[in-house]
C-alpha positions as CSV (number, residue, x, y, z in Angstrom):
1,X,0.0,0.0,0.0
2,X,1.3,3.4,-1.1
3,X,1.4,6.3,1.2
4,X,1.5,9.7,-0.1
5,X,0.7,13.5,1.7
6,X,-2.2,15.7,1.0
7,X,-0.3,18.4,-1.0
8,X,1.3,15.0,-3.3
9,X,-2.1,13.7,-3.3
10,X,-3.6,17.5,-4.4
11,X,-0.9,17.7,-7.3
12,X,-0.9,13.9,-8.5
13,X,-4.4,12.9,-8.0
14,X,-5.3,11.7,-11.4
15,X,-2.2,9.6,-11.7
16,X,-2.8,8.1,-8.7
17,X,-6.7,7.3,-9.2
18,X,-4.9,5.7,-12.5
19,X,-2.8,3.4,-10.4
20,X,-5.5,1.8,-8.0
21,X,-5.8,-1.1,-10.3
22,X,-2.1,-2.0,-8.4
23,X,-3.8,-1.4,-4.8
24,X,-5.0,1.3,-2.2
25,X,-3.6,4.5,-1.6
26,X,-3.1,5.9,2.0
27,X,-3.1,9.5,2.2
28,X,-1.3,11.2,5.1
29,X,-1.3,14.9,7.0
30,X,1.8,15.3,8.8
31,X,2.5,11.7,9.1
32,X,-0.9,11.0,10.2
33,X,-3.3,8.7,8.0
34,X,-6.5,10.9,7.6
35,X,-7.9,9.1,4.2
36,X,-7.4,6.1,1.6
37,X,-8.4,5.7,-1.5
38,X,-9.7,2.5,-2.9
39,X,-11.2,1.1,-6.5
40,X,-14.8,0.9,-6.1
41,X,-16.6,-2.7,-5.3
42,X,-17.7,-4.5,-8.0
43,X,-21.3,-5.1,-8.1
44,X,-22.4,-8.1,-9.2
45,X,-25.3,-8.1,-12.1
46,X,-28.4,-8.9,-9.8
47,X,-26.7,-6.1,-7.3
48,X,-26.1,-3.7,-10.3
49,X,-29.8,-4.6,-11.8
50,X,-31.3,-3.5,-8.3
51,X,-29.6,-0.3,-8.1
52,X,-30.7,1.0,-11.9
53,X,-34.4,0.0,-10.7
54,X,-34.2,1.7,-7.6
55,X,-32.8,4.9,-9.3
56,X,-35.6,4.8,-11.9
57,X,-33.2,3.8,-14.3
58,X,-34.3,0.5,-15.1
59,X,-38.2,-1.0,-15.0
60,X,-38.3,-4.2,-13.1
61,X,-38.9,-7.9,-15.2
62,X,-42.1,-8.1,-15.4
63,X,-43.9,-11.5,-14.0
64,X,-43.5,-14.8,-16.4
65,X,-46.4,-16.2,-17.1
66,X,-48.1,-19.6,-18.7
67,X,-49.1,-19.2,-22.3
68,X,-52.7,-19.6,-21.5
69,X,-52.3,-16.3,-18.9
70,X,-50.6,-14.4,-22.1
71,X,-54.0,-15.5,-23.9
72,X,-56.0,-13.7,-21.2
73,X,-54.5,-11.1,-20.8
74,X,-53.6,-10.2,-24.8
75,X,-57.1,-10.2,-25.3
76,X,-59.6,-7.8,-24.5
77,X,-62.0,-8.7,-21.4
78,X,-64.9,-10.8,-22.3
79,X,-63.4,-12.3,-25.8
80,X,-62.9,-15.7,-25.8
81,X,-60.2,-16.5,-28.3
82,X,-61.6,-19.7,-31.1
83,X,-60.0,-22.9,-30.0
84,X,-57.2,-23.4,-31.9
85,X,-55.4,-20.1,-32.0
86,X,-52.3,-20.0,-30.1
87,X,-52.7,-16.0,-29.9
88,X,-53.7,-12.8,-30.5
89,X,-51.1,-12.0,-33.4
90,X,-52.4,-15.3,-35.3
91,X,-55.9,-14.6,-34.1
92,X,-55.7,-10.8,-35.7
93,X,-54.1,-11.8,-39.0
94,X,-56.7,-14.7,-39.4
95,X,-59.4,-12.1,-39.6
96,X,-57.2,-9.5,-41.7
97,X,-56.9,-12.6,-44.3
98,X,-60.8,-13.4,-44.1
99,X,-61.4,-9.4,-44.9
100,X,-62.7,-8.6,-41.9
Protein backbone atom coordinates (compact mmCIF):
# COMPACT_ATOMS: atom_id res chain seq x y z
CA UNK A 1 0.00 0.00 0.00
CA UNK A 2 1.32 3.41 -1.09
CA UNK A 3 1.44 6.29 1.19
CA UNK A 4 1.49 9.69 -0.15
CA UNK A 5 0.75 13.47 1.70
CA UNK A 6 -2.16 15.66 0.99
CA UNK A 7 -0.29 18.42 -1.02
CA UNK A 8 1.29 15.04 -3.27
CA UNK A 9 -2.14 13.74 -3.30
CA UNK A 10 -3.60 17.46 -4.43
CA UNK A 11 -0.86 17.73 -7.26
CA UNK A 12 -0.85 13.93 -8.45
CA UNK A 13 -4.40 12.90 -7.96
CA UNK A 14 -5.34 11.68 -11.37
CA UNK A 15 -2.20 9.58 -11.68
CA UNK A 16 -2.85 8.09 -8.66
CA UNK A 17 -6.70 7.29 -9.17
CA UNK A 18 -4.92 5.70 -12.50
CA UNK A 19 -2.75 3.44 -10.39
CA UNK A 20 -5.54 1.75 -8.03
CA UNK A 21 -5.76 -1.08 -10.30
CA UNK A 22 -2.12 -2.00 -8.37
CA UNK A 23 -3.84 -1.44 -4.84
CA UNK A 24 -4.95 1.34 -2.17
CA UNK A 25 -3.64 4.51 -1.55
CA UNK A 26 -3.06 5.89 1.97
CA UNK A 27 -3.13 9.46 2.24
CA UNK A 28 -1.27 11.24 5.06
CA UNK A 29 -1.27 14.89 7.00
CA UNK A 30 1.77 15.28 8.81
CA UNK A 31 2.52 11.68 9.14
CA UNK A 32 -0.88 10.97 10.25
CA UNK A 33 -3.32 8.68 8.03
CA UNK A 34 -6.52 10.91 7.59
CA UNK A 35 -7.90 9.08 4.17
CA UNK A 36 -7.41 6.06 1.64
CA UNK A 37 -8.41 5.69 -1.49
CA UNK A 38 -9.69 2.48 -2.92
CA UNK A 39 -11.23 1.14 -6.55
CA UNK A 40 -14.77 0.87 -6.07
CA UNK A 41 -16.61 -2.73 -5.31
CA UNK A 42 -17.73 -4.52 -7.95
CA UNK A 43 -21.35 -5.14 -8.07
CA UNK A 44 -22.43 -8.09 -9.18
CA UNK A 45 -25.34 -8.12 -12.08
CA UNK A 46 -28.40 -8.93 -9.80
CA UNK A 47 -26.75 -6.13 -7.29
CA UNK A 48 -26.12 -3.66 -10.33
CA UNK A 49 -29.81 -4.63 -11.75
CA UNK A 50 -31.28 -3.48 -8.27
CA UNK A 51 -29.63 -0.31 -8.10
CA UNK A 52 -30.71 0.99 -11.90
CA UNK A 53 -34.43 -0.02 -10.68
CA UNK A 54 -34.17 1.67 -7.62
CA UNK A 55 -32.77 4.85 -9.28
CA UNK A 56 -35.61 4.85 -11.88
CA UNK A 57 -33.17 3.77 -14.31
CA UNK A 58 -34.35 0.52 -15.14
CA UNK A 59 -38.21 -0.99 -14.97
CA UNK A 60 -38.30 -4.21 -13.07
CA UNK A 61 -38.90 -7.85 -15.23
CA UNK A 62 -42.10 -8.09 -15.38
CA UNK A 63 -43.94 -11.49 -13.99
CA UNK A 64 -43.52 -14.84 -16.38
CA UNK A 65 -46.35 -16.16 -17.06
CA UNK A 66 -48.07 -19.58 -18.69
CA UNK A 67 -49.06 -19.21 -22.31
CA UNK A 68 -52.67 -19.63 -21.45
CA UNK A 69 -52.29 -16.33 -18.87
CA UNK A 70 -50.59 -14.44 -22.05
CA UNK A 71 -53.99 -15.50 -23.93
CA UNK A 72 -56.02 -13.67 -21.20
CA UNK A 73 -54.45 -11.10 -20.76
CA UNK A 74 -53.60 -10.21 -24.82
CA UNK A 75 -57.09 -10.25 -25.32
CA UNK A 76 -59.63 -7.84 -24.55
CA UNK A 77 -61.96 -8.73 -21.41
CA UNK A 78 -64.90 -10.82 -22.25
CA UNK A 79 -63.40 -12.26 -25.79
CA UNK A 80 -62.89 -15.73 -25.80
CA UNK A 81 -60.18 -16.54 -28.32
CA UNK A 82 -61.56 -19.72 -31.10
CA UNK A 83 -59.97 -22.93 -30.01
CA UNK A 84 -57.17 -23.39 -31.85
CA UNK A 85 -55.43 -20.12 -31.99
CA UNK A 86 -52.28 -19.99 -30.05
CA UNK A 87 -52.65 -16.04 -29.86
CA UNK A 88 -53.70 -12.79 -30.55
CA UNK A 89 -51.07 -12.02 -33.37
CA UNK A 90 -52.44 -15.26 -35.32
CA UNK A 91 -55.91 -14.60 -34.13
CA UNK A 92 -55.68 -10.77 -35.67
CA UNK A 93 -54.11 -11.84 -38.99
CA UNK A 94 -56.71 -14.66 -39.37
CA UNK A 95 -59.41 -12.14 -39.58
CA UNK A 96 -57.15 -9.51 -41.68
CA UNK A 97 -56.86 -12.58 -44.32
CA UNK A 98 -60.80 -13.37 -44.14
CA UNK A 99 -61.41 -9.38 -44.86
CA UNK A 100 -62.66 -8.56 -41.88
Amino acid sequence: MRQVSISEAKNRLCELIDGLASGPVTITNRGKVVAQLTPPARKSGDEREADLIRRGKLLPPRRTSTREQRRATLAEPGVKLPEGTRSVIEYLIAERREGR
